[in-house]
C-alpha positions, 0 to 999 in steps of 0.5 A: 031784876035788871041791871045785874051787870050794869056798866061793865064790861065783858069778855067772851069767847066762842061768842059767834054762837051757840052758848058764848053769843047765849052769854054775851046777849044775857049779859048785855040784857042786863047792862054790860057792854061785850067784848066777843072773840070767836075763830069763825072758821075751820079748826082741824079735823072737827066734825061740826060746821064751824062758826062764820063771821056772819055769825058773829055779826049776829052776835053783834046785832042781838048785843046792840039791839039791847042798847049795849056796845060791842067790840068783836074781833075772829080770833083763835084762842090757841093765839095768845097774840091774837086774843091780847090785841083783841082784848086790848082794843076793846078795852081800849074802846070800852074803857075797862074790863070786869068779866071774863067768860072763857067759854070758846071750845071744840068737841070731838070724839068716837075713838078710845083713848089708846086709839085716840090720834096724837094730833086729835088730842093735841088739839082738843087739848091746845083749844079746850084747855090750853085757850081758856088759860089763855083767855084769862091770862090777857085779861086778868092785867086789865082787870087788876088795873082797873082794882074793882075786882071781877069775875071770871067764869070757866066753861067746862063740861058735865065731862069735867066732872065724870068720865065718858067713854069715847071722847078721852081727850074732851073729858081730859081737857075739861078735867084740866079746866077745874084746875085752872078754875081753883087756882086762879080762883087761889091766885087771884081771891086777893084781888077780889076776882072770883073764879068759878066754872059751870059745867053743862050737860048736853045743850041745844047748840051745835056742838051737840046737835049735829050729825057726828054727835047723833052719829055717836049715840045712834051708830045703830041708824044710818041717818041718825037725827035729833029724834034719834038723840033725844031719848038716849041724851034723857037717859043721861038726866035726871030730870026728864028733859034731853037737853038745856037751852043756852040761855039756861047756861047764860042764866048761870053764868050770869048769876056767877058774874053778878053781886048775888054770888059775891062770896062764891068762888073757886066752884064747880057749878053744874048746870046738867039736868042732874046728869052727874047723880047719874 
């Protein structure tokens, strides 16, 4: 089956890699054009090495190599200015918009939440929770003026749906993105617009493969590797695997945004390796 999406257009965020750039190549596979935002910088006092905007232009190419148009811009979403203007000129160079997924997020961790720094949690909150509200929130007038309806998609997490302990404020952040996902899907059900979240386990991208996360599981090591993550991240699952490739959240998203999933809306839909029967 091809052409799920076909002639719509998308908004992304986190698109410079790892899952986002995952979403907006799956997606223009199957026909839509994409409008991509990332920060492709710094944020903070996190620990893995930001996206560039080489990066990016990656995405870019992987999207046009499909034969699908691509608008993209380095945007922070904490910047509801900046992520309006983006979303705006794409529209503008696209000529509408059908889907948003909200999938831009940091990660950070190692302290107990009553050791938890306020500006750490401040920012995890302000990225992970607040950015998605204000990713959907510019989108959400063009995809009424356009009185199609769409679909919109809300990356959380595995941590969205149970506690972890040392990483109190990531689990906060992605609880808080179950919420914005039933009521907008409450708000919005009127317009046709379905609203539903996904919520992976750990997946092969940065954010989980890197020297701080291996740092995490395996304190025991001094230079801790994949190797080392690998058997401890499988205890997690279910089904005997460490880790989903981003494709397999694409895939998700994907079926979430199509014409399959018409009548599915305002669901918590995990993509984990059966991590939460755990």
């Amino acid at each position: 089956m091809t052409g799920r999406v076909q002639e719509k257009v998308a908004f992304v965020t986190g698109a410079a890699r790892g899952q986002g750039r995952a979403h907006a190549v799956r997606l223009a596979q199957e026909g839509a054009d994409i409008i991509a935002v990332d920060v492709c910088k710094p944020v903070g006092g996190e620990q893995i090495p930001p996206s560039t905007p080489a990066d990016l232009a990656e995405t870019a190419r992987l999207v046009e190599s499909h034969g699908r148009r691509i608008v993209t811009a380095e945007v922070d979403v904490r910047d509801t200015g900046a992520l309006r203007e983006a979303v705006d000129d794409g529209v503008r160079q696209l000529g509408r918009l059908d889907i948003v997924v909200a999938n831009a997020g940091i990660g950070n961790g190692g302290d107990t939440l009553d050791n938890t720094l306020e500006d750490d949690w401040q920012e995890m909150i302000d990225i992970n929770l607040s950015g998605v509200w204000k990713s959907v929130k510019v989108a959400v007038p063009h995809i009424l003026a356009g009185g199609r309806g769409g679909a919109i998609v809300l990356t959380s997490s595995v941590g969205g749906l149970k506690a972890y302990p040392h990483c109190g404020s990531y689990v906060a952040a992605k609880h808080g993105v179950v919420g914005l996902m039933r009521t907008f899907a409450v708000e919005l059900g009127q317009h046709s617009i379905r609203v539903n979240s996904v919520h992976p386990s750990q997946v092969n991208t940065p954010m989980s493969m890197n020297e701080a996360t291996f740092r995490l599981f395996a304190p025991h090591k001094e230079h801790p590797g994949p190797e080392d993550f690998a058997p401890i991240s499988q205890m997690m699952h279910t089904l005997p695997i460490p880790w989903a490739e981003p494709e397999d959240i694409a895939n998700a998203v994907l079926f979430l945004v199509s014409d399959e999933a018409r009548f599915i809306t305002g669901v918590p839909l995990p993509v984990d390796a059966g991590a939460c029967l755990k």
